[in-house]
N, C-alpha and C positions, 0 to 999 in steps of 0.2 A: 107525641112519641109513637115508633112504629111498634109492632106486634113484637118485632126480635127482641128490640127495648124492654117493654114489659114484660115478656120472658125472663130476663134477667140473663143471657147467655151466659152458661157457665164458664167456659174458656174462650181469652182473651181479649173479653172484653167487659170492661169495669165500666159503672154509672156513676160520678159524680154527682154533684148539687148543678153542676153547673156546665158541664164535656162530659164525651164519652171518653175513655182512655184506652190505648191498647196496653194491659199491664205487660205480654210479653216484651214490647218496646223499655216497660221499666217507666212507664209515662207519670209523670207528679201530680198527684191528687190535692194534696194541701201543702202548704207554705207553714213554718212555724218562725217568729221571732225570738232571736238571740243573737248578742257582743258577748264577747268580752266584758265589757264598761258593767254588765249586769253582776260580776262577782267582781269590781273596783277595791271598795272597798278594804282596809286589812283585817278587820272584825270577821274572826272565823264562826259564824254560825248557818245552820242550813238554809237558812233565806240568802245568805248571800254568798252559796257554795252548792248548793245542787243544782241551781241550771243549767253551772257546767259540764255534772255531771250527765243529767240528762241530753244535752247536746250531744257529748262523747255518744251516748249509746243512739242517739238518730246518725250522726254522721258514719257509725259501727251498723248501719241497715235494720238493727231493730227496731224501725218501726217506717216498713216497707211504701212506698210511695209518697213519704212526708221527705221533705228539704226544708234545709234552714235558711231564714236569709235576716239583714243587719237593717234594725232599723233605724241609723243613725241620721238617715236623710228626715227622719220626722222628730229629731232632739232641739231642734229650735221649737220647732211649732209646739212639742211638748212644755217646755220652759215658759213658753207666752201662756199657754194655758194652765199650766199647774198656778201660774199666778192670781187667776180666777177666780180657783178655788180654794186656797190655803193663803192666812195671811201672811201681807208683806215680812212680818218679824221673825215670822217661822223660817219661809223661803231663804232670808237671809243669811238666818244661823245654820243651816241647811247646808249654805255657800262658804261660810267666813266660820263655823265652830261655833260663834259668838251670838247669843250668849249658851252656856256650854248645858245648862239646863232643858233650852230647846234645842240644841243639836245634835241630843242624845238622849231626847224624850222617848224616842222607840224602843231604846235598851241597848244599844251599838255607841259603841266609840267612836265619836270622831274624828275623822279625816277626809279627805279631800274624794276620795273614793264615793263617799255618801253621796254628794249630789250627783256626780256622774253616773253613779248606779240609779238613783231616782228618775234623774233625768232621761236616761236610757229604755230603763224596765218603761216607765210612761208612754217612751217614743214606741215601743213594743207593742203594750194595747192600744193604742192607735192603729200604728200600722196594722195590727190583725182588726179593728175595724173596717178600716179602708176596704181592705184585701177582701173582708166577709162581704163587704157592700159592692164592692165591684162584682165581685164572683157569683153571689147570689148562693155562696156554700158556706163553712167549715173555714176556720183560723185560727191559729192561735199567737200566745207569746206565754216564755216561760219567766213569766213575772211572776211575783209574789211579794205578799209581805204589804197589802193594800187599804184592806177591810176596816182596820180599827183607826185608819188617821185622821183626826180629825183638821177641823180646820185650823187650830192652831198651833197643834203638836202632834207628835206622834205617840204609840201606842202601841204594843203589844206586836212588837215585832214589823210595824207596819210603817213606812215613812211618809210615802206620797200616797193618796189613795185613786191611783188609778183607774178605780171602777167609777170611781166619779166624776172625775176630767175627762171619762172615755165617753159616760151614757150624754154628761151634759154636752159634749160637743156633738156625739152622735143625731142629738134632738136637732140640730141643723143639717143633719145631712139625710134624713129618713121624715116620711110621713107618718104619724101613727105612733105607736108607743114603742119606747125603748126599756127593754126589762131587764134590770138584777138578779139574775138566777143564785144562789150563794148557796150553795152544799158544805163550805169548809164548816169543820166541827165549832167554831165558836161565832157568838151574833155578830153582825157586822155593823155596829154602832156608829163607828165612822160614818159610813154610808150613808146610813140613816139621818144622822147631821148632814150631811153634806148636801144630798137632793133632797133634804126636809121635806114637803108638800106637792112640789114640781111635780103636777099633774099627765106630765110627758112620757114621765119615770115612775116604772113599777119597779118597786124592790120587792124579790120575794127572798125568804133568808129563810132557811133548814136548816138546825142547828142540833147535836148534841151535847153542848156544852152550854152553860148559862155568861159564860164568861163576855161580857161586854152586850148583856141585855140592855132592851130599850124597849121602850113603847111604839111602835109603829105608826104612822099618820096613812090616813085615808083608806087605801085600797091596799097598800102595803102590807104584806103579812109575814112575822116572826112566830116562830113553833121552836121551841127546845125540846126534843126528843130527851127522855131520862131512860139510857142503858135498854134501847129499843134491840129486839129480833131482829135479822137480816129481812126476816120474813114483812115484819113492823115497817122498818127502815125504808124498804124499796113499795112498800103500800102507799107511805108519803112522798116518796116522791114522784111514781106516777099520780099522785092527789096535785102536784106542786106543779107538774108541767102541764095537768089542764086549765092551770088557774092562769095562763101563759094567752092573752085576749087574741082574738082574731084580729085586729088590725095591728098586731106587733109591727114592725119593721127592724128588731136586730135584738138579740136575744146575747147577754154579756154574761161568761160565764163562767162564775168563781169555782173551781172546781177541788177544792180541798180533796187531802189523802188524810187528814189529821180526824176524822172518825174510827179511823184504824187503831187499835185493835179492836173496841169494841164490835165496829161493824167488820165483819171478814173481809179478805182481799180479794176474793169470788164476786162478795155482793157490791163492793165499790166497783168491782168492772163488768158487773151487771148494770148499777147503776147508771154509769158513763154509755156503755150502750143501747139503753133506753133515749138519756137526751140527746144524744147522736140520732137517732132514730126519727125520734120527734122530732126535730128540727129538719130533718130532711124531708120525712111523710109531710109536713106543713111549711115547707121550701122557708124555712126563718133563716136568715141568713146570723149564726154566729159562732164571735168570737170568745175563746177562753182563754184563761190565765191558769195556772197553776196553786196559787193559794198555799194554803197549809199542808205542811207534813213533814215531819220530823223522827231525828234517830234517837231518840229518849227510849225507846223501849225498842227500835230495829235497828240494821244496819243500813248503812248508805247505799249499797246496793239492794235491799231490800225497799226502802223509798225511792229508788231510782224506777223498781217493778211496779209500785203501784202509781207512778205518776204516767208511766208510759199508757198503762189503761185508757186515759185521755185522747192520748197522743193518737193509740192504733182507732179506738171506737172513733173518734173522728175525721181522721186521716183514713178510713175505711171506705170502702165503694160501698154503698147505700143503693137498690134498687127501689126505682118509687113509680106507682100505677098514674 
């Protein structure tokens, strides 16, 4: 990089992971995934109703240099692969309602909507893999609703667990290890099942919640935070992003807002600016998801502010020496 580079010019010219950009031109820094097909669906709950709202507010310029785009050229290859991981009887009832027990094992009613939405949000992390791995930067998709699926049902809100059809298929397209970052407030148990042992895949899980504890295997490490300080909060998770190996190649990252209220809305978009940070200081090429967060105790637009956090600390020009 030249000297001006490392300078960091303060006007008109943004650093990416991966170009420069002239921001007066309004030049696009990151790419985010979202359809429609992601609130399919009739089951009105925030998992399967805030991404649109978030989209509204990237397409409305809050959150300057991100663009959305569809990731429906990757909904087949998602389908082959969600097959992988979750079994045939599940995928099934998934598709057909039948049997109604596992078609609505997550806590959603079924209809036709569910697998389309599944199918879709999947194609979603993917594609912001891809996207991370070409670019060498920053990606996302405004999925959610992953963490707790196991292989044979779903769980707690979550249907398809797309961190784990993403890290397993990732492990073919990178050298080196693919990591689980998960900041959403509850364990990600699913996960845990899912890449069991696969020494390829590091899951690291930051939790304040105990809801969907597990025992970790190998290198993997679960922490449940009990009603931690913002001060406490953001001490583990820079503890969490050095535990992030030198020979990563793509960093997957579960980005919950569902710590909130406990932890403030300040320290959640301190936090997201920290793994924005790191990942750019140590050029890790990755992709996030949205995760947890809910109006139980805010309003819609108030989860709409703390998920944009993500959006802007990643979607942000990052200078790096």
């Amino acid at each position: 990089l030249t000297q001006e580079i490392l300078g960091c010019i303060p006007q008109g010219v943004s650093i990416g992971l991966g170009a420069v950009h002239d921001d007066a031109g309004g030049g696009v820094l990151m790419r985010v995934y979202f359809n429609d097909r992601y609130m399919a669906p009739a089951h009105d709950a925030d998992t399967t109703r805030k991404s649109g709202e978030i989209a509204a507010a990237i397409e409305a310029g809050r959150a300057p240099g991100v663009e959305l785009a569809d990731p429906a050229h990757l909904v087949d290859l998602a389908e082959q692969l969600i097959s992988t991981v979750h079994a045939p009887e599940y995928v099934e009832a998934l598709q057909t309602g039948q049997p109604n027990y596992l078609a609505t094992s997550q806590g959603f009613t079924w209809d036709e909507g569910i697998w389309e939405m599944a199918a879709n949000s999947t194609a979603g992390v993917l594609a912001a893999v891809d996207e991370a791995l070409a670019t060498g930067g920053p990606c996302g998709s405004l999925s959610s609703g992953l963490h707790h699926a196991r292989c044979g049902e779903g769980a707690g809100y979550c249907t398809i667990n797309g961190l784990a059809v993403a890290s397993n298929h990732a492990t073919g397209l990178v050298d080196g290890t693919v990591v689980i970052l998960d900041v959403d407030a509850h364990c990600g148990g699913g996960t845990n099942e899912l890449i069991g042992d696969n020494p390829r895949i590091l899951h690291l899980d930051l939790s304040t919640s105990g809801f969907d504890r597990y025992q970790p295997d190998g290198a993997n490490k679960l922490q449940v935070l009990s009603s931690p300080t913002d001060a406490e909060y953001l001490e583990r998770v820079d503890q969490y992003l050095e535990l992030i190996p030198d020979d990563s190649g793509l960093v997957i990252y579960n980005a919950g807002m569902d710590p909130h209220p406990t932890i403030s809305a300040d320290c959640l978009a301190e936090r997201e600016r920290r793994a924005a940070t790191w990942c750019a200081e140590h050029r890790v090429p990755v992709a996030f998801v949205l995760a947890g967060g809910y109006t139980s105790s805010i309003s819609m637009e108030e989860l709409v502010d703390l998920h944009l956090h993500t959006i802007r600390a990643f979607g942000a020009p990052v200078c790096v020496a």
